[in-house]
N, C-alpha and C positions, 0 to 999 in steps of 0.2 A: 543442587549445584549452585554456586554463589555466580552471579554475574558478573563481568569485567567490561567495565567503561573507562577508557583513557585513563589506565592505572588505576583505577580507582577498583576496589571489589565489595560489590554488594549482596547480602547476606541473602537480600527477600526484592523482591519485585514490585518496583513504586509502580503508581499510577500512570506517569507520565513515562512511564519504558517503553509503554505502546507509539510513544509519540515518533513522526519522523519529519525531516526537510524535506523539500521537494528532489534536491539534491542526492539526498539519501534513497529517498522513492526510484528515480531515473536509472540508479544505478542497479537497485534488488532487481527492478521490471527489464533492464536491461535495452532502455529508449531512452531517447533527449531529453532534456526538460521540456524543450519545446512541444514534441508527444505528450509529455505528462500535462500540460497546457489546453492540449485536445480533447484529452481524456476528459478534464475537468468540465470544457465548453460544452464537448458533444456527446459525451459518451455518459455523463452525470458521475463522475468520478468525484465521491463526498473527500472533502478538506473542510482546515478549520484556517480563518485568515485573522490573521491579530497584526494591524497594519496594513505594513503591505509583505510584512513576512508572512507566507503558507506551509501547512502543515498538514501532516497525516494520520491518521491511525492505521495501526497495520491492521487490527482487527475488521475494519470497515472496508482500507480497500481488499481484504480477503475476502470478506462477503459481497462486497460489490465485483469482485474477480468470478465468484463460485457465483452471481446471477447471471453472466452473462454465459456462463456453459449452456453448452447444446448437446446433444443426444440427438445421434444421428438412428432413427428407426427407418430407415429405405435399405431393409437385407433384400438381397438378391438373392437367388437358388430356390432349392426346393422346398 
């Protein structure tokens, strides 16, 4: 299935399709930028900074989302 960016339709899957803004990130996670800010200071949320523009991989922060799961093992009952 061919990708669609701002009219534009691409055939195959660049490199840099993973990439996102911070702006973009705040919106999928559904928090401020300012959260996404956090994430980065405290929480080790991997970005890429070229300047003082920052970026993301959606790959990374997917695997940095899937480290911080937990599994709750305290069943109750019999």
């Amino acid at each position: 299935m061919p990708l669609k960016l701002d009219g534009l339709t691409k055939k195959h899957k660049q490199p840099l399709d993973d990439i996102m803004t911070e702006a973009d990130l705040a919106i999928l996670l559904d928090r401020s930028q300012e959260r996404i800010w956090i994430y980065r200071q405290e929480k080790g949320l991997p970005y890429i900074k070229v300047g003082r523009d920052v970026y993301y991989s959606q790959k990374a922060v997917y695997d940095w989302l899937l480290s911080l799961q937990k599994v709750n093992n305290n069943h109750k009952g019999a």
